[in-house]
C-alpha positions as CSV (number, residue, x, y, z in Angstrom):
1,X,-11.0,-7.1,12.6
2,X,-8.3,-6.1,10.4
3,X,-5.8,-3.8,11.2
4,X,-3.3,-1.6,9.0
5,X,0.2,-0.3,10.1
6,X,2.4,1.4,7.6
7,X,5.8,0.8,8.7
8,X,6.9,3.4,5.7
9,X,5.8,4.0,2.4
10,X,7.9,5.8,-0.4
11,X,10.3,5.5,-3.0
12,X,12.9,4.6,-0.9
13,X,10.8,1.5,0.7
14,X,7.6,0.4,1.4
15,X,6.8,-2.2,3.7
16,X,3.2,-2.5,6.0
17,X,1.9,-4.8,8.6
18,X,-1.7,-6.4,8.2
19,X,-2.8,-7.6,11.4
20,X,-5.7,-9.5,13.0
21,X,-6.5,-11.2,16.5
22,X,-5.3,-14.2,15.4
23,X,-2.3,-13.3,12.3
24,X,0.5,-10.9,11.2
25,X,1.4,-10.0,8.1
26,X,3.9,-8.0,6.1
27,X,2.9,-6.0,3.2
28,X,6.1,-5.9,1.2
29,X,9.5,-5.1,2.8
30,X,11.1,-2.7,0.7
31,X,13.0,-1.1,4.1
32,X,16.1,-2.7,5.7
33,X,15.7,-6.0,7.7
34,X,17.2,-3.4,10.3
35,X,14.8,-0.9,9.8
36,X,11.7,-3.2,9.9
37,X,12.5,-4.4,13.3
38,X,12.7,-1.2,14.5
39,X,10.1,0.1,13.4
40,X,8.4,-3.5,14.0
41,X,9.2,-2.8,18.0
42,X,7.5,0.7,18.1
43,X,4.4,-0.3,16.8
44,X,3.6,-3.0,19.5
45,X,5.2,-5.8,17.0
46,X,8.1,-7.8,16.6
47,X,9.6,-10.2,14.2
48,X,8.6,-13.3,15.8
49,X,5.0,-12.3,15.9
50,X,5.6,-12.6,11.9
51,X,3.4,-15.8,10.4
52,X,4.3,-14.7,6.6
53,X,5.1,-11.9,4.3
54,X,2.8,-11.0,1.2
55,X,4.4,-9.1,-1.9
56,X,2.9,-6.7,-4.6
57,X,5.8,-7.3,-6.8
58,X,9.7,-7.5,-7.1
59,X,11.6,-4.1,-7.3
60,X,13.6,-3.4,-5.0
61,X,11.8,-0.8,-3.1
62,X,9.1,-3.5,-1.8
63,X,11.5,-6.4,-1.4
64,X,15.0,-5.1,-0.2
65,X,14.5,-6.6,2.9
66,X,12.9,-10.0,2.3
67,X,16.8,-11.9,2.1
68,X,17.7,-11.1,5.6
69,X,14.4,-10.8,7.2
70,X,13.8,-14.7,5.9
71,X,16.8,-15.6,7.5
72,X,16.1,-14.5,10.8
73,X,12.4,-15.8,10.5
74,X,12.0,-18.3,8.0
75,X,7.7,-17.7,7.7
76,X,6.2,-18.0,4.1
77,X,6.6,-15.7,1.6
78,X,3.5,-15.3,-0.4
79,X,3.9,-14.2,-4.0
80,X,3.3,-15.3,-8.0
81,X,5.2,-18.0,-9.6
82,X,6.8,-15.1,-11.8
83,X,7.8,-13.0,-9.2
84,X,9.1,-16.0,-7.2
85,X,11.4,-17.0,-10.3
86,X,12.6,-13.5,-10.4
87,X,13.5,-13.1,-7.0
88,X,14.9,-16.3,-6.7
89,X,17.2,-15.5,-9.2
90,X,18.6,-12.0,-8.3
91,X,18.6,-12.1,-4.5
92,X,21.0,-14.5,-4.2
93,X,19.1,-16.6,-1.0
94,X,21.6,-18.0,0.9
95,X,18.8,-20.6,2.3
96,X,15.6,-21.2,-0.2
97,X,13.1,-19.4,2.2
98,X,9.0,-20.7,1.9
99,X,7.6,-19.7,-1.1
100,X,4.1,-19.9,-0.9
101,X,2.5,-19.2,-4.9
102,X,-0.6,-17.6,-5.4
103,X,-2.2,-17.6,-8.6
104,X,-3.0,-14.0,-9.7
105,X,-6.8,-13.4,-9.8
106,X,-7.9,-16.3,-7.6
107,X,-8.4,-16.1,-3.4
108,X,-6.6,-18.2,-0.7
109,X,-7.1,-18.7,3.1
110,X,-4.9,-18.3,5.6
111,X,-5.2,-18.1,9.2
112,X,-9.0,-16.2,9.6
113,X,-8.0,-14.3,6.9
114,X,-9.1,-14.2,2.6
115,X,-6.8,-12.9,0.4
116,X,-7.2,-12.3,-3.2
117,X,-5.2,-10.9,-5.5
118,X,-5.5,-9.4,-9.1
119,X,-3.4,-7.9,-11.8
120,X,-2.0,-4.5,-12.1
121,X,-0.6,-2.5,-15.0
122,X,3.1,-1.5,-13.8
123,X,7.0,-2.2,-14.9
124,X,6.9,-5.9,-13.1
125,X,7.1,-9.0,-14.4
126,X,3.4,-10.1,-12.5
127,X,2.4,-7.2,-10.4
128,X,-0.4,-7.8,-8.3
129,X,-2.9,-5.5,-5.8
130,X,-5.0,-7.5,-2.6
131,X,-7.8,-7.8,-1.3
132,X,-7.9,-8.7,2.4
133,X,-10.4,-9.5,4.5
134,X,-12.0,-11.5,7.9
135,X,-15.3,-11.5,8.9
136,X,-15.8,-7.9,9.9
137,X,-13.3,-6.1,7.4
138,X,-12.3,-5.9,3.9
139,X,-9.1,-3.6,3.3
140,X,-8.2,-2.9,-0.6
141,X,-4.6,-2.9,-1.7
142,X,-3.1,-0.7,-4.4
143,X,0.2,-0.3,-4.9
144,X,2.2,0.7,-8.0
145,X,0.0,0.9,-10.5
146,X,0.6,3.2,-14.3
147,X,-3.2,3.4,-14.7
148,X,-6.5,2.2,-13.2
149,X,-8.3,-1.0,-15.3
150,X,-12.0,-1.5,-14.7
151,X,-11.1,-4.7,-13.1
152,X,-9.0,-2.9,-10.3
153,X,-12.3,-0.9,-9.4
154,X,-14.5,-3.7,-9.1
155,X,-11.9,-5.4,-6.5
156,X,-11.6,-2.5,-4.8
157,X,-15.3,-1.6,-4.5
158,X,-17.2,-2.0,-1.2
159,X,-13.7,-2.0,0.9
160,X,-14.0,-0.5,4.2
161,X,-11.2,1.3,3.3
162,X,-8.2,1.5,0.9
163,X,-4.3,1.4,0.9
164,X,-3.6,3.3,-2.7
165,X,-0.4,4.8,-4.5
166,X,-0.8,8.7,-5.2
167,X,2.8,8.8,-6.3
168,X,3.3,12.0,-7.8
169,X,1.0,15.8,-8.9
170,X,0.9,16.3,-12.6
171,X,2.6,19.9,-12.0
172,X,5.5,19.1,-9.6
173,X,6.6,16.4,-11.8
174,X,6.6,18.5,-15.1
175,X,8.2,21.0,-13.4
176,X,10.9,19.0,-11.6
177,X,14.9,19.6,-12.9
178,X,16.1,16.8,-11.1
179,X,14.6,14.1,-12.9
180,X,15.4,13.5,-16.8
181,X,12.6,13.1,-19.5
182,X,13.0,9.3,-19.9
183,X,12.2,8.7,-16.2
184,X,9.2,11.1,-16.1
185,X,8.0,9.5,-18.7
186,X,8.1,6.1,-16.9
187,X,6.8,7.3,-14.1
188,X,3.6,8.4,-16.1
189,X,3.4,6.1,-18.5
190,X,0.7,3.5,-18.4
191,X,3.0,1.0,-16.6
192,X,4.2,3.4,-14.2
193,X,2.7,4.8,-11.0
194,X,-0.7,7.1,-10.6
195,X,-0.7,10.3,-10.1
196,X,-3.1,12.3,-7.7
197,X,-5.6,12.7,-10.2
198,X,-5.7,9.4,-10.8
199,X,-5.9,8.4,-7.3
200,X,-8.4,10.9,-7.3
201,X,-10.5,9.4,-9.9
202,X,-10.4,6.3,-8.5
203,X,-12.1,7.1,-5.5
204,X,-14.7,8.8,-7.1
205,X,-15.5,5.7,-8.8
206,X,-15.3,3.1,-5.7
207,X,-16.1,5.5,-2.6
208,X,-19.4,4.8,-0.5
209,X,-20.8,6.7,2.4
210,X,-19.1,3.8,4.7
211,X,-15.7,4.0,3.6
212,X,-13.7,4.2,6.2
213,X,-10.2,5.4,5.2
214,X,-7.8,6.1,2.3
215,X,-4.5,5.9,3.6
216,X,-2.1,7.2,0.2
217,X,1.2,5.6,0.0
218,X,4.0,5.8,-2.2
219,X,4.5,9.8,-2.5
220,X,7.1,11.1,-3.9
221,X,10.3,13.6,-1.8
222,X,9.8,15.4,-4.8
223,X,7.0,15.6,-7.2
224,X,4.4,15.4,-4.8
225,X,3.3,17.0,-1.1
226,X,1.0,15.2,1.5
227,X,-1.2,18.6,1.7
228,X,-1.8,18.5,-2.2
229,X,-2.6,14.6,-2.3
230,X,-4.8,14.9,0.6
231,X,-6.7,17.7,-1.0
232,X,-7.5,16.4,-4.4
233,X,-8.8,12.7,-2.4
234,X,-11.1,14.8,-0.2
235,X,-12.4,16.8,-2.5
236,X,-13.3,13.1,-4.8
237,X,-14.6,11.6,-1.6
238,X,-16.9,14.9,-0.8
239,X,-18.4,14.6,-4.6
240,X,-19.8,10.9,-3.9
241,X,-20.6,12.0,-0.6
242,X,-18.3,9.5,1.6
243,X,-16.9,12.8,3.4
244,X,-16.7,11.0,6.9
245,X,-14.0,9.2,5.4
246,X,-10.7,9.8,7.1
247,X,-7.6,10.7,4.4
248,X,-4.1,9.7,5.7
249,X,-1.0,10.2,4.0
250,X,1.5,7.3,4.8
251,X,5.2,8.5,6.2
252,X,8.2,7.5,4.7
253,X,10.7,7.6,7.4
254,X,8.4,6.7,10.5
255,X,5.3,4.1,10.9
256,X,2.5,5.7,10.7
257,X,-0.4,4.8,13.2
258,X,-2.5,1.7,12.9
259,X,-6.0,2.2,11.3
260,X,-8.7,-0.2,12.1
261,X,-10.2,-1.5,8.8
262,X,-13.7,-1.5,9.7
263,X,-17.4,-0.1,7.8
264,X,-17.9,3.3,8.7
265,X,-21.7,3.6,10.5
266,X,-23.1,7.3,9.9
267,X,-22.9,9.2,13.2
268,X,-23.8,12.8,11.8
269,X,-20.5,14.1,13.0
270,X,-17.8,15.3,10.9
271,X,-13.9,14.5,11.0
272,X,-10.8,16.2,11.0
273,X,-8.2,14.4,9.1
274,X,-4.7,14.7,10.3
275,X,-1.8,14.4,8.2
276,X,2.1,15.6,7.8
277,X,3.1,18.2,5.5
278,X,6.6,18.6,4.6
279,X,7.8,20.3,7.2
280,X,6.3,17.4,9.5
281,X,3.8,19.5,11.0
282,X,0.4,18.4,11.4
283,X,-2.4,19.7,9.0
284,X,-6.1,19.3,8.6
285,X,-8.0,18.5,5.8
């Protein structure tokens, strides 16, 4: 069975673990090496455990890490020939580390796991999302993304349950003073990141009575607030009637507890869904 633990997810760095019986993964490692290890250790892990490293794309925020951490554990680092070249070129590797290329759209093996990945509309030179799965579990992957393209909804239909970017709410972000026009405009643009609605949206169109989870990553300090996000998923998932479905706002600056990826079976009971608001307090949705 799969397993999910979000080792923190935000602006500031995003980096997850995908785990299995048999293989451990990183999702991106936008944190410190540092911080990674740490966090690594609560969570049960540790760095040697590590048999490769998987990445969306190559800003900073989801591969800050990946210069030291493949120096202290030289294990494949799975990504596109673009996003290779480009990180090759401005990290500065003191050692070439294991680039392993994927092709975007096509699937690969490793270990006991499948992993495909497809194209994404966002600021990179080749961002992708992922689907990953074994024999019991599919998990869908969406990170940065500006808008949603039919093709991500087909990949991301029938997942057990989804890892997806609700970055920012329409109304915090127009009304924020911090940020200048040109970057809110970036951040909304088509090759940008997705707002709640969006996010919304897109689970409306992929949600099924056995979904799992939605675990929502990526959320902005600022322009967005874990009750809000939580709200407007619950609310899609209730419509298509996948309300057993469990809604999970990833932390930034702690891990957040493993999820098991796994088909939900209809039990006739209902579920309280526990999440942090901004003062860290626990909330149900």
């Amino acid at each position: 069975m799969v397993r999910l633990t979000i080792l923190g997810s935000g602006s500031s760095g995003n980096c997850a673990v995908i785990s299995t019986e048999r293989t451990t993964l990183l999702l991106d490692a936008g944190l410190s090496a540092k911080q990674i290890c740490l966090r690594l250790d609560a969570c049960g892990f540790s760095l040697d455990m590590l048999d490769g490293i998987l990445l969306t794309h190559e800003h900073q925020d989801h591969t800050g890490g990946i210069e030291v951490l493949s120096r202290k554990r030289p294990v494949p680092l799975f990504c596109t020939a673009l996003t290779q070249e480009t990180l090759a070129s401005s990290l500065g590797f003191k050692k070439p580390p294991a680039w392993r290329l994927m092709t975007t759209g096509s699937a690969f093996e490793f270990q006991d796991l499948r992993i495909e990945s497809f194209p994404v509309p966002h600021d990179a030179v080749d961002p992708v999302g992922f689907v990953i799965e074994d024999e019991e579990s599919r998990l869908g992957v969406l990170s940065d993304v500006g808008f949603v393209t039919n093709l991500i909804k087909d990949r991301l239909r029938n997942s057990d349950s989804l890892f997806i970017e609700a970055n920012y709410d329409t109304q915090l972000l127009e009304n924020d003073t911090k940020r200048p026009w040109a970057t809110k405009q970036r951040i909304s643009s088509r090759h940008g990141h997705l707002s709640n609605e969006q996010a919304a949206e897109l689970i409306r169109e992929v949600a099924h009575p056995g979904l799992s989870h939605v675990v929502l990553g990526h959320l902005s300090d600022d322009c967005n607030d874990p009750a809000v996000a939580s709200r407007h998923i619950r609310q899609a998932l209730d419509a298509v009637g996948a309300s057993e479905a469990r809604v999970i706002c990833a932390e930034r600056r702690k891990p957040t507890p493993t999820i098991e990826v796994v088909r939900r079976r209809s039990t006739g009971v209902s579920f309280c869904v526990a999440s942090s608001d901004s003062a860290g307090q626990m909330a149900l949705f």
